[in-house]
C-alpha positions as a printed NumPy array, in Angstrom:
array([[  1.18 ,   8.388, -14.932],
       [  1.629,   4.391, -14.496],
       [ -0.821,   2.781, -12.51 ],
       [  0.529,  -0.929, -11.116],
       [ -2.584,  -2.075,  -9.36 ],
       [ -3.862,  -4.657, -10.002],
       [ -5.441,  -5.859,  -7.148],
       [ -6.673,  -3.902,  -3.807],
       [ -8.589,  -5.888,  -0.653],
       [ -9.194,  -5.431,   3.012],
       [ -8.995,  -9.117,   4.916],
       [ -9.159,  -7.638,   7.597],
       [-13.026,  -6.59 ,   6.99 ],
       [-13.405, -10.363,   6.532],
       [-11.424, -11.427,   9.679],
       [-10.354,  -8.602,  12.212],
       [ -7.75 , -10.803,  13.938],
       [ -5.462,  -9.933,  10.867],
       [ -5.258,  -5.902,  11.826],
       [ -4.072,  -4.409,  15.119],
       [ -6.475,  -2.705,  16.884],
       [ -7.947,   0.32 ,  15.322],
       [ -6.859,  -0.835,  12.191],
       [ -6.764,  -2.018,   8.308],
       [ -4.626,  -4.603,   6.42 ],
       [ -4.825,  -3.286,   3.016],
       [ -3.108,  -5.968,   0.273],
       [ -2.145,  -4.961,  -3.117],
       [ -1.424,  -7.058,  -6.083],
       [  0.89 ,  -6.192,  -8.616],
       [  1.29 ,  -8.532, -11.463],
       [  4.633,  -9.973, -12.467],
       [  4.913,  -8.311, -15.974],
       [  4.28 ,  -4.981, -13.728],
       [  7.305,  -5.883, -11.96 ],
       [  9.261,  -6.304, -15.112],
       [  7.718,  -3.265, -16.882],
       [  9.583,  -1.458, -13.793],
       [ 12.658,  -3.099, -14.276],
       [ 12.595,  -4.019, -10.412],
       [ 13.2  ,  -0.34 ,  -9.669],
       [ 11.07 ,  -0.973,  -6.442],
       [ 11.61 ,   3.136,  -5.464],
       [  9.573,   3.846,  -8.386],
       [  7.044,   1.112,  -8.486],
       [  6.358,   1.859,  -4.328],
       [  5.688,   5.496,  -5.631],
       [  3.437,   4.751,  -8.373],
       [  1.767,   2.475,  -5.872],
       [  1.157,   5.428,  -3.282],
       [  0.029,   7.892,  -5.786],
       [ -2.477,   5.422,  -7.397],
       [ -3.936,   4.573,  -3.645],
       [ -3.872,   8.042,  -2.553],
       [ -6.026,   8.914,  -5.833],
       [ -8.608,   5.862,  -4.255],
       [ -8.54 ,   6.936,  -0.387],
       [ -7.882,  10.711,  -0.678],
       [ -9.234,  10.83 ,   3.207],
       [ -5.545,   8.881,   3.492],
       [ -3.818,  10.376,   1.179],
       [ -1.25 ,  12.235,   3.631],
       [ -0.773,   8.792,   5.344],
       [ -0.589,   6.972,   2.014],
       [  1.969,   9.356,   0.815],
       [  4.384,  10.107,   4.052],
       [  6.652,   7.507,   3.384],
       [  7.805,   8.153,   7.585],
       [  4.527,   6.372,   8.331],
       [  6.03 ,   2.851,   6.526],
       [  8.164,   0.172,   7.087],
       [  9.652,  -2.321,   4.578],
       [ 10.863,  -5.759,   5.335],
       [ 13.199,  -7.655,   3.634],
       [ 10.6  ,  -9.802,   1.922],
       [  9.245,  -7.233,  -0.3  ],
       [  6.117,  -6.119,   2.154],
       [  5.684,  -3.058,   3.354],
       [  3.798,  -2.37 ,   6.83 ],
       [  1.82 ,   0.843,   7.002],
       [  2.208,   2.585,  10.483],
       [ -0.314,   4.923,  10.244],
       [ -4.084,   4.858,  12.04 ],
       [ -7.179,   4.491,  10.579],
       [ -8.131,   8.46 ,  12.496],
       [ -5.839,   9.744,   9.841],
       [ -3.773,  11.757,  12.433]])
């Protein structure tokens, strides 16, 4: 099992204003030779991603996993939908 991370924070427990409401920016790094070790097969690397968070925040896990609950933009983020109630 390949574990990318190599960064995890929460700015938004420093600053709010950069969440919605009721909710968490969580920003991952993953290093460029990552990246390459991937081959910039971005399916797989998203997947690894999930599983590795999902082994960190198993309260999340469902949310970290449903891949209904996210939405990717053409710069290469991806915006979590879910809530911070876990519903």
């Amino acid at each position: 099992k390949r574990k990318p991370i190599n960064n995890v924070c929460f700015p938004s427990i420093i600053n709010d204003s950069y969440a919605p409401p009721g909710y968490q920016l969580c920003s991952v790094a993953i290093l460029e030779q990552t990246i390459n070790e991937y081959e910039h097969n971005f399916k797989e690397l998203d997947y690894d991603i999930r599983q590795q968070l999902a082994t960190w925040f198993p309260t999340y896990k469902n949310d970290i996993l449903n891949d209904n609950k996210w939405e990717r933009k053409g710069d290469g983020n991806i915006i979590g939908n879910g809530n911070r109630n876990n519903d």
